[in-house]
N, C-alpha and C positions, 0 to 999 in steps of 0.2 A: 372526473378528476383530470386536470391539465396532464403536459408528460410532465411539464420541469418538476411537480407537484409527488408525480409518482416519482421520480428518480430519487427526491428525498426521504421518499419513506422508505424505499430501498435500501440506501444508502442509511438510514437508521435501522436497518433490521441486521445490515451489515456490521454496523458499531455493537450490538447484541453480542457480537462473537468475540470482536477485538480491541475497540476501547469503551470509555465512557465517555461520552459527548460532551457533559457539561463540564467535566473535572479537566479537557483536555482540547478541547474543542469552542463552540461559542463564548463569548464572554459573557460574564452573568450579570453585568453590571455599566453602564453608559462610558464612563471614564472608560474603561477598559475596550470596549467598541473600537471607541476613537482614535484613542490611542493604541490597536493591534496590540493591545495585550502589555502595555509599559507599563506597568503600577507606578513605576516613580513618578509618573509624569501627571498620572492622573490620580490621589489615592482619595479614599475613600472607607467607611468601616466595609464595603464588599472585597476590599483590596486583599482580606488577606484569605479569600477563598483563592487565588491564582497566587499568592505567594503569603507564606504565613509567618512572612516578619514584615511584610509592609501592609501597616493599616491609619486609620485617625480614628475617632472616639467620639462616640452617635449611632445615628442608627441611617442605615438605608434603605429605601422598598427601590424594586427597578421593576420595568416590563417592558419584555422587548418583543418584537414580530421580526422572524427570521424569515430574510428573501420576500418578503412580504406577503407570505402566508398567512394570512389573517385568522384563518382556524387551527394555526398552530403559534403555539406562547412560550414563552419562559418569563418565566416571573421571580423574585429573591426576596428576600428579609433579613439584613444583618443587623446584628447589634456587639457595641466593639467599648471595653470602660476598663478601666486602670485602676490597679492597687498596691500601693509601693514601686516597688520595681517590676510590678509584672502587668501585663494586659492582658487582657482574655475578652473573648467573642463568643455569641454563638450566632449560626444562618442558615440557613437553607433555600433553597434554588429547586424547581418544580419545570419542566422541559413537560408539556400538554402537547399533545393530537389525539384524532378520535382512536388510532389506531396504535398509540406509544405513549407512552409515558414513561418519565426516570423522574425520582428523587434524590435529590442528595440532602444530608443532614451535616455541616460543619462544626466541630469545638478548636479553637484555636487560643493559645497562651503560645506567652511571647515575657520575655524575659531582657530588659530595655537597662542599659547602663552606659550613661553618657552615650559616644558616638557609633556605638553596637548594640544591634537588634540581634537576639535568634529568635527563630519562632517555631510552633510544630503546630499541625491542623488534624486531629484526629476525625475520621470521615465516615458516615454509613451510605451506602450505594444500593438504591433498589431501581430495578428497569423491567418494566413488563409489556408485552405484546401482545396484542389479540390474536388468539386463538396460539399461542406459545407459551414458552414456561416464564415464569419467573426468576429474576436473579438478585439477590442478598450478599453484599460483602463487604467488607471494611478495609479502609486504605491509611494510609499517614503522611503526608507533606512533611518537609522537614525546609526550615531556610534562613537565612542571614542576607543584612541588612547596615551595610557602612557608611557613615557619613561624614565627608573630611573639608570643611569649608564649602568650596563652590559643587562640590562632585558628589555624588550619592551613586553606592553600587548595590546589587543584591544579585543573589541567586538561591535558586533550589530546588529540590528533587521531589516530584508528584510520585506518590506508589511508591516510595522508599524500604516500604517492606517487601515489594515484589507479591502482593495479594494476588491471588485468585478466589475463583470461584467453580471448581471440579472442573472442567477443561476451559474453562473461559478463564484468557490471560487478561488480567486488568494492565494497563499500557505503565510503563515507569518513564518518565521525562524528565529532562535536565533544560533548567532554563535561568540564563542570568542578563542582568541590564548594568545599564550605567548612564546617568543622567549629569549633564553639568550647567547650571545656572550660571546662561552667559550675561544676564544681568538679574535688576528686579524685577523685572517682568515679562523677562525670554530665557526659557530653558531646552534644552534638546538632550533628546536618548536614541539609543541603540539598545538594541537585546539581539539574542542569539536563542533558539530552543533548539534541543538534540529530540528527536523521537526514532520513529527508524528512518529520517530522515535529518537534517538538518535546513534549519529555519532562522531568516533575519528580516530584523525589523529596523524601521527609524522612526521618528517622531519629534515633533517641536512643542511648544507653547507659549502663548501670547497672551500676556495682559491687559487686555486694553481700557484698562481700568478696574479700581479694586470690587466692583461690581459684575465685569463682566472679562473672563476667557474663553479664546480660543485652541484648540484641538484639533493637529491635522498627523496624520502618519500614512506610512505604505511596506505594507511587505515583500520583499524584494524579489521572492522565490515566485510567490503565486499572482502576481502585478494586484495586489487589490489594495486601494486607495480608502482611507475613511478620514471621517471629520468629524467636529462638533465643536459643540459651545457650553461654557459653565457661568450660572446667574447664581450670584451668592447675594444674599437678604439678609441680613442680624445672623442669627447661624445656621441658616436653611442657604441649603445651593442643589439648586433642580440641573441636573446635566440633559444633556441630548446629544448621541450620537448614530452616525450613520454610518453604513461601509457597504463598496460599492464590489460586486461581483461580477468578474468576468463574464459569466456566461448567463447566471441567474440574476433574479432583481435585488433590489437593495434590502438594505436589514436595519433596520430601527430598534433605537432604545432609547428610554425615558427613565431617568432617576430622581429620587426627590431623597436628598441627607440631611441630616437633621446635625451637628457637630456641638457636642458638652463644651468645646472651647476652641 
C-alpha cells in the first residue's frame, strides 16, 4: 500500500466519527466534479443529492476514481420525473474499498411553481469498516431554488434534523449559489458552504455549440482547480470531469444522463 493510499484510508476511518463522505464531501456525480460542487451550473437528475430543489428529469449512472485510486470507486444511480407540480427522485451512491464502504439511499420531492423550487431529500446512511462497527442513520436536506431572468440562486441545509447516530455527530452544512447567464452560452457562479469552516467557490461555462460544453471552477480556500466537458446526443449527455489536488493525484468522473425532455 502506497502512503498517499494509506492517508486516505485514514482519513475515511476518521470521517467514521465525524462526517459522511458522500453527503458532504466528494461529488457523486461529473457536473458536480467540475464544477466544485455548483449544481446550477451543471444540473443533472444527481443534482439534487447536493441540493434538493435543483434537478432535471431522467435518469443518471456516474463512476468516479477518487485521486486515482483505482481500487477505490464511487458509483450513483438517479432517477428524477414530474407530476403536476411536484418532482420526485429516487438514488443512491455506493463509496467501495477493500477496507470501507458507505451507502447512501436518497428520496427527493420538490414542489415547483413558476420561478420557485423547494425541495427536501429524505436520506438513509450506512458506513462500515473492516474489522469495526457498523453505522445506520437517517438525515433530511431541505432547499430552495429561484429563478429571475438571467440569475438563478439556491441554497440549503444538509442534516437539517441535526441526526446522529449514539455518539457519532452526522455534520449539518449550509450551502448556497448564485449563477447568472451572461449570455446564451456563457454562464458563471459563485457558491459559499458554511461547515465548521467556511468555504467558496467560482465557476463558469461555455457553450461551444449546442453539442458540446465546457466546465471549469476553483475553490478558493483549498487552491483546487477542476474541469470538464458535457456531449449532449438527442437526450443523452455523457459529462466528464476532473479535479486537480494539491498534494494528491487527480480525481475522475464519468456520467452518462439520459433527460425525458
Amino acid at each position: 500500500m502506497n502512503k498517499a493510499r494509506l492517508i486516505i484510508l485514514l482519513l475515511l476511518c476518521f470521517i467514521i466519527h465525524h462526517i459522511v463522505a458522500l453527503d458532504n464531501g466528494f461529488p457523486i456525480y461529473s457536473g458536480g466534479l467540475a464544477s466544485s460542487g455548483l449544481t446550477l451550473l451543471s444540473v443533472s437528475p444527481a443534482s439534487s443529492f447536493h441540493n434538493p430543489a435543483v434537478s432535471s428529469q431522467g435518469f443518471a449512472f456516474s463512476y468516479a476514481v477518487p485521486y486515482e485510486f483505482y481500487d477505490m470507486s464511487i458509483s450513483s444511480l438517479f432517477y428524477q420525473s414530474h407530476y403536476k407540480s411536484f418532482s420526485y427522485g429516487l438514488g443512491t451512491a455506493f463509496l467501495y474499498d477493500d477496507s470501507y464502504q458507505e451507502e447512501t439511499f436518497s428520496l427527493n420531492v420538490q414542489y415547483v411553481q413558476q420561478n420557485v423550487i423547494v425541495g427536501v431529500n429524505g436520506k438513509y446512511l450506512r458506513q462500515e469498516a473492516t474489522d469495526y462497527r457498523t453505522i445506520n442513520a437517517f438525515t433530511a436536506d431541505m432547499g430552495m431554488r429561484l429563478k429571475y431572468e438571467s440569475v438563478q440562486a439556491s441554497w440549503c441545509v444538509r442534516n437539517i434534523t441535526e441526526s446522529r447516530y449514539k455518539e457519532v455527530e452526522m455534520p449539518v452544512s449550509y450551502n448556497a449559489e448564485i449563477a447568472y447567464y451572461v449570455a446564451a452560452n456563457v454562464s458563471v457562479g459563485a457558491g459559499y458552504e458554511k461547515k465548521e469552516e467556511s468555504y467558496y467557490n467560482v465557476g463558469a461555462k461555455l457553450e461551444i455549440n449546442p453539442f458540446i460544453q465546457l466546465v471549469s471552477s476553483y475553490m478558493i480556500d483549498s487552491g483546487q482547480f477542476a474541469c470538464g466537458f458535457q456531449t449532449s446526443i438527442n437526450k443523452y449527455r455523457i459529462d466528464y470531469g476532473v479535479k486537480f489536488h494539491p498534494y494528491l493525484e487527480q480525481s475522475h468522473s464519468l456520467t452518462v444522463n439520459y433527460f425525458f425532455k
